[in-house]
BAMARBA-935773 format. One record per atom (N, C-alpha, C, CB): x, y, z. Coordinates in pm, whole numbers, plus 50000, padded with zeros to 5 digits. Glycine has a CB too. Example, Ala and Ser with C-alpha at 12.3 -4.5 7.8 and 13.67 -1.06 7.14 Angstrom:
residues 2
513194943150780
512304955050780
513204967050780
511314955350905
512854977550708
513674989450714
512905000350787
514084994050572
This chain:
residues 109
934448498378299
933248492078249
932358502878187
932498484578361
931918499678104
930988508377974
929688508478056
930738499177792
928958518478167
927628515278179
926988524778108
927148514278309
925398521578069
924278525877951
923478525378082
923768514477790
922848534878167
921228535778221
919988543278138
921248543978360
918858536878150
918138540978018
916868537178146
918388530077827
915818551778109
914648548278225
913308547478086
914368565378387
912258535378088
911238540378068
909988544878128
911098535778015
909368558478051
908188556778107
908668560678306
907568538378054
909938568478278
909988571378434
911468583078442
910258553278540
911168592778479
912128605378487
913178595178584
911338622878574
914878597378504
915748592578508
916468605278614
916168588178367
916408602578730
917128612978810
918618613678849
916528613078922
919718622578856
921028617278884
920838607479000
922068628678918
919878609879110
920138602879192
919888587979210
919778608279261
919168585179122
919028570579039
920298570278981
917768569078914
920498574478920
922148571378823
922828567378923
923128585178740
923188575878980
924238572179098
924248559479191
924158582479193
922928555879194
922808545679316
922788536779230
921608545479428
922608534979117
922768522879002
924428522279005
922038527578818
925538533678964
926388531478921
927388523379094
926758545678831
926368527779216
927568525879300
927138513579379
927968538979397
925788506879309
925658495679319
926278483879225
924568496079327
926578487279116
927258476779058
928658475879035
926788475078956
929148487479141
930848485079177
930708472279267
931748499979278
929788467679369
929708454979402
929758447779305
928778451879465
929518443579210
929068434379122
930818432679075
927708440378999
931348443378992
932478444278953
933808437779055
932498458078927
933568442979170
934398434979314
934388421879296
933698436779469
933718412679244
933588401279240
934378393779086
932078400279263
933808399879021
934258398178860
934758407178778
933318394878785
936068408678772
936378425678708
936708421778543
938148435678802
936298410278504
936298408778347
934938416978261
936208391278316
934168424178346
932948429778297
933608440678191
931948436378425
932898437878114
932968450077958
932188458977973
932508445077803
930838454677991
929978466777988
928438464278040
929958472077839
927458468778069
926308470178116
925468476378105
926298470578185
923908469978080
922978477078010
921838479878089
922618470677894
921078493678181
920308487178292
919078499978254
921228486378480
917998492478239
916908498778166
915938496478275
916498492478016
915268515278370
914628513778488
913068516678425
915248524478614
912448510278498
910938511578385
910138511778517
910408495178245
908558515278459
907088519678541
906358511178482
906398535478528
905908496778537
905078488878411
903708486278480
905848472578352
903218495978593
901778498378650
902658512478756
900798480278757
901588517678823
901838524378920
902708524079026
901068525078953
902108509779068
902808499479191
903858495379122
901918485579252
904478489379010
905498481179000
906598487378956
905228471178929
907578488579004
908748493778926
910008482478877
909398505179024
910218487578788
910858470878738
912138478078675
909698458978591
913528468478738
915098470178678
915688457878607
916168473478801
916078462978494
916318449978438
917548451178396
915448445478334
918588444078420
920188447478329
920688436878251
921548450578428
921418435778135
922188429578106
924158431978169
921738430877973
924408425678175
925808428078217
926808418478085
926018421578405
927718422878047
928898417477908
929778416177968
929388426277777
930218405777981
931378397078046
932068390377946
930898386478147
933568389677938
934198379277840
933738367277899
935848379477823
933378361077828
932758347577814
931248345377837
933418339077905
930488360677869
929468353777910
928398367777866
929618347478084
926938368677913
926458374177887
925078373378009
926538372277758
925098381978127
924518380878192
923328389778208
925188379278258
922048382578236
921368390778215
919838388978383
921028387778031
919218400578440
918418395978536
917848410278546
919098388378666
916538409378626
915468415078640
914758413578785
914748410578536
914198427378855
913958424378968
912318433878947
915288428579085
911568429779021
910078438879015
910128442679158
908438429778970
909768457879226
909028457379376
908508470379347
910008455679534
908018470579458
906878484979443
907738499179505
905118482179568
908338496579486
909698504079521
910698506779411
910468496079622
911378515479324
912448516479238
913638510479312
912668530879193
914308514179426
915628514479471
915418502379527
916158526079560
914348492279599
914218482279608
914568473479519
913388481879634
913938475979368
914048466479246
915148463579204
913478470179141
916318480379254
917628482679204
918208470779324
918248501379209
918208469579441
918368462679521
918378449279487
917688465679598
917478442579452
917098432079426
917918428579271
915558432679438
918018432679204
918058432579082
920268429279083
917118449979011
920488436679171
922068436679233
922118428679284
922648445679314
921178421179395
921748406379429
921778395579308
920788399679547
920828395479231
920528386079141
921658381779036
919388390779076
922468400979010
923308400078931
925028398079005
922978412078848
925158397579122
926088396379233
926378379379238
925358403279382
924818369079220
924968358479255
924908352279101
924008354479368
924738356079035
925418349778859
926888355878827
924278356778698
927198364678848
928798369378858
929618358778938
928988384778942
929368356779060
930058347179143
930198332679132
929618348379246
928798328879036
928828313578977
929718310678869
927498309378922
929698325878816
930468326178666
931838325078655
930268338378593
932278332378772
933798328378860
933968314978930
934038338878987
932848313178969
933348297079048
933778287978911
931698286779154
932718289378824
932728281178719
934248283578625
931318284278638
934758297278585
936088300478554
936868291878623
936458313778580
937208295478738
937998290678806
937788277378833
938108297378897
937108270378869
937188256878851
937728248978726
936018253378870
937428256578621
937798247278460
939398254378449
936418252978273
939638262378486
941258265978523
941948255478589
941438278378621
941388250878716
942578240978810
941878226378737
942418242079046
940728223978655
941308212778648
942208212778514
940268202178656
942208218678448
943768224978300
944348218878367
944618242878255
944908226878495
946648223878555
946308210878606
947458235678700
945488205178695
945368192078728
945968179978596
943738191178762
945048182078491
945168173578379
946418175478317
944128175278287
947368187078318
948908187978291
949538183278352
949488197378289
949318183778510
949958178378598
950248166478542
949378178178714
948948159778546
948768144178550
949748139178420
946938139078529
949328145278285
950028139378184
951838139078213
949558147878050
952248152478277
953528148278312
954438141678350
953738150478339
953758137978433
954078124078559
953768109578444
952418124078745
């Protein structure tokens, strides 16, 4: 997977990198059709730190945003959000898969 981390308005530390990149090997565990990912860490007051990613999926284009007064929190948050649209995106795959074979089935018979 192609990841892009991009900080604004906020010194981009390896150790941010890292906890970005080894948080969205979760994400990937779930859906390994991911192409690539775009996750831009920003300062948009003092208090707020805000992560926002897009994620590129064949077929899809996922995208979510988390705010807390915390960076690694937001990164936190921001990984469930994108953990629980990955997993819908698979339920949803996979469901329009078995009913294909269902509806082949059926015409066979």
């Amino acid at each position: 997977m192609n990841l892009n981390i991009s900080g604004h308005h906020l010194d981009l530390t390896p150790a941010l990198r890292t906890y970005v990149a080894e948080k969205l090997k979760r994400v990937e565990r779930h859906f390994d059709h991911l192409i690539g990912a775009d996750v831009i860490l920003s300062m948009d007051t003092k208090l707020q730190h805000k992560a926002e990613a897009t994620l590129h999926a064949r077929g899809a284009n996922l995208y979510a945003e988390a705010i807390e007064q915390d960076m690694y929190a937001a990164i936190d948050g921001l990984i469930d959000k994108l953990d629980q649209q990955t997993r819908k995106l698979k339920d949803k795959v996979r469901d329009h898969h078995a009913r294909e074979g269902e509806a082949q089935k059926h015409l066979l018979n």
